[in-house]
C-alpha positions, 0 to 999 in steps of 0.5 A, a space after each residue: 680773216 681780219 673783219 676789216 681793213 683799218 683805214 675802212 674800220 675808221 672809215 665807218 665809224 668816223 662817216 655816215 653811212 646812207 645817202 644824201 643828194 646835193 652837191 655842195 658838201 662834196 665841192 666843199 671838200 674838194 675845194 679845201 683839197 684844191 680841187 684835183 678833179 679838175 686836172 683829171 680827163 673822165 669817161 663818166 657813168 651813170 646807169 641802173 644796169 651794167 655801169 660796173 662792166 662798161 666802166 671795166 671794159 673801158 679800163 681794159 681796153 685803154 690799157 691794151 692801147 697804151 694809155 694810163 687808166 684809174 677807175 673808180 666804181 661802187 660797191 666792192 664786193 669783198 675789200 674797199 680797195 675795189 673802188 680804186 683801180 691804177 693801171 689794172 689793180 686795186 690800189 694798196 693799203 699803204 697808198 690807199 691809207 696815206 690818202 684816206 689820213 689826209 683827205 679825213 683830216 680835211 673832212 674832220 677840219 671842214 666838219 668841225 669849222 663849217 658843220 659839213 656833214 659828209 658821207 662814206 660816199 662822198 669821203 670816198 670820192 674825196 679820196 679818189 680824186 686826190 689819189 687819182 689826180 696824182 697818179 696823173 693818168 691819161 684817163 680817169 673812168 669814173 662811175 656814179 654811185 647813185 643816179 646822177 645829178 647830184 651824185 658827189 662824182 657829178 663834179 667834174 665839168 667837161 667829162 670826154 664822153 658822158 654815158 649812161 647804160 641801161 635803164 631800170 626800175 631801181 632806187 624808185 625811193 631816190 630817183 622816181 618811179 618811172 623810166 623816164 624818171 629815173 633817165 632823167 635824174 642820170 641824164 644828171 652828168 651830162 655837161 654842155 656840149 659834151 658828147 653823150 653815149 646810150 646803151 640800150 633801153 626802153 624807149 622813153 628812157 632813151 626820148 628823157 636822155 635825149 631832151 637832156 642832151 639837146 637842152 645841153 647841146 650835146 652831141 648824143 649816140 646810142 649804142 648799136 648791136 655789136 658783136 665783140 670779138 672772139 675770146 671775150 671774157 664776160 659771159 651772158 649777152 647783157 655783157 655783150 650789150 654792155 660791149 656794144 655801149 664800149 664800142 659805141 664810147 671808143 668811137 666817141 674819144 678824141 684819140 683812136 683806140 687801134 681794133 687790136 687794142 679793142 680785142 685784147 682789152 675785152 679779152 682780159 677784162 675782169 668783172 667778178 660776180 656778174 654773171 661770172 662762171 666759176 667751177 670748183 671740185 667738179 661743180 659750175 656756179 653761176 655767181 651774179 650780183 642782180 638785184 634787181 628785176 632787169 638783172 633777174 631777167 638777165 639772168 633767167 636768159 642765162 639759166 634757160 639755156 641749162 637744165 634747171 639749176 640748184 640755187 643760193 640766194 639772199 637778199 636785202 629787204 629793200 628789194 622786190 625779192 618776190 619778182 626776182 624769185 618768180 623770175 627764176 623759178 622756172 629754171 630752178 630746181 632746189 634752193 638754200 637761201 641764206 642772210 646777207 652781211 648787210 642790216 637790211 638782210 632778210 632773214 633765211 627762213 623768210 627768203 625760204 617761204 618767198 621761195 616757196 612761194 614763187 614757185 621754187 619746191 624744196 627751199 632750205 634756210 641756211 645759217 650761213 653761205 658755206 653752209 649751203 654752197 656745201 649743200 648745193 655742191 652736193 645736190 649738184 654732184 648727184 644731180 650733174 647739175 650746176 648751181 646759181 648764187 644770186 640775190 646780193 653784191 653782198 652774197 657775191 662777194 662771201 660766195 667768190 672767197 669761199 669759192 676760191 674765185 676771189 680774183 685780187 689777193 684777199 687781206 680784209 674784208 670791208 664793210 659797205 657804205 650801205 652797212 652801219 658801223 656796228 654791223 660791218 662788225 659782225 656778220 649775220 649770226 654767223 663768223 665767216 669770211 667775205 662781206 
């Protein structure tokens, strides 16, 4: 498999990588390309949990309706086209690259005449912008990459609907250390006098997000239990939670979404990695990207309804690896831990004593993830048991290749923006496929 994508190979070698709040690098950039994010009509979302999903059963559902939809979402699991989604699909190369090659002009010029220095992120939302805004859709579901206020898609100035799913305790180093905290810094995109929407969170997230809304004179909404229709398609009750904030967002548009539209959509969505049932030569993963002690916790509701289960897990460093492993230990019988393509990747044998550790008997360093899906799959034969990968959007993206659960047609793997050049390259001791 190529290790990446020319136009994402050039991407990260010609970007800094990492985070830098503010906004006016990125109004710099949209301003010298005309700035056609003022001609798109955006859903726009923030949230700790759950954003990705809400974001595509959005897109799914206007679909069903009839609308023309473009999304935009972070990270991508395996190739960067992820990011940009027309009619249902990832964007191709050719129109991808075409975009990319004028906007990193632009950034080139405004960086060596105004020293603008700008980010893999923000160049990205440069692109999307300009890619979208010609496509010329009826709407444009847009998701924060990190917080909100002064995350670079918070451009836009009068979104249809502004939401913000559940909150947690992620990213405390950039966005504080408390939920209302953190709720605040999300609370970053809403717009005077447009309409808000809530999914479900702890109390003094949601009290943060109202005070926001009512400085603003923002109509607010927060999402009620609501039971998505037969035959929805993501597993886990945090996605129907995620529904339920869905539900709450159709009813806040400006133009009716028919219940049949709503059936269809959820019906079809795709979200890959997030909880994600996938069944290969007789054994049933269970593959998900939490990282973070509410996604642990997801999880582990997951795992409590089987017998306990086999489980692949990586993680970066930056993580509260620990909390993570002893949250699902209890449902955990044997365990392969294994790097992530990222440079904060914890090393196996270092993931393997945290496992140990937590509670988990039996924990094997891997060199590489095929490596121990091998590994699982065996133990789950004999056992009749199912297997659990976890830890890392990262790991996700490798284990759903290998799998053969990858559901876009693969040409590249992409490095990330949390990923430096030179280690976008060259994976974690080991070649292979995916992130």
């Amino acid at each position: 498999m190529v290790k990446g994508s020319p136009f994402a190979l050039f991407l990260s070698r010609s970007r800094r990588f990492g985070m830098r709040p503010g906004l006016d690098t990125i109004r710099a950039v949209m301003a010298a390309l005309g700035n056609p994010q003022d001609t798109l009509r955006c859903i726009h979302i923030a949230g700790t949990n759950g954003k990705g999903a809400v974001a595509a059963m959005l897109d799914s559902v206007l679909r069903a309706a009839g609308y023309r939809v473009v999304r935009y979402t972070s990270p991508h699991l395996v190739a960067i086209n992820e990011r940009f989604f027309i009619d249902g699909e990832p964007v191709a190369d050719d129109a991808l690259a075409a975009v990319a090659d004028e906007v990193l002009s632009v950034i080139a010029r405004l960086e060596r005449d105004q020293g603008l220095e700008v980010t893999f992120f923000e160049a990205l939302t440069a692109v999307a912008f300009v890619l979208f805004a010609r496509a010329r859709p009826d709407v444009t579901v847009l998701e924060t990459g990190l917080g909100g206020r002064l995350d670079a898609t918070n451009i836009i100035a009068s979104p249809l609907v502004s939401v913000i799913t559940r909150i947690g305790l992620d990213h405390c180093d950039w966005l504080g250390t408390t939920h209302a905290a953190i709720a605040t810094e999300k609370a970053g995109i809403v717009k005077p006098g447009c309409p808000v929407v809530c999914g479900a969170m702890p109390p003094e997230a949601l009290d943060a997000i109202r005070r926001v809304a009512a400085e603003k004179g923002s109509p607010l909404v927060a999402a009620q239990p609501w039971t998505p229709p037969a035959g929805f398609a993501l597993f886990g009750a945090f996605q129907e939670e995620n529904a339920a904030t869905v539900k709450a967002v159709l009813d806040m548009l400006p133009f009716m979404i028919p219940d049949g539209a709503i059936s269809d959509g959820l019906a079809h969505v795709v979200w890959p990695g997030r909880c994600q049932r996938v069944t290969k030569d007789g054994v049933t993963y269970i593959v998900d990207g939490a990282h973070n002690p509410d996604g642990a916790a997801a999880l582990a509701r997951v795992l409590g309804g089987m017998a306990p289960v086999g489980l692949v897990a990586g993680f970066c460093g930056d993580k509260d690896v620990s909390g993570h492993l002893r949250t699902l230990a209890p449902h955990v019988s044997r365990a392969w831990a294994v790097p992530i393509r990222n440079d904060r990747s914890l090393a196996p044998e270092d993931v393997a004593a945290r496992m140990e550790s937590a509670g988990i008997a039996g924990a094997t360093p891997c060199a590489a993830v095929p490596e121990a899906l091998s590994a699982a799959a065996a133990w789950a034969r004999g056992t009749g048991n199912s297997v659990a990968v976890c830890g890392s959007l990262f790991l996700v993206g490798e284990a759903l290749v290998a799998l053969g659960a990858y559901p876009w047609r693969l040409r590249s793997s992409d490095a990330n923006e949390l990923l430096s050049p030179l280690s976008s390259l060259s994976p974690c001791g080991t070649e292979g496929n995916g992130l």
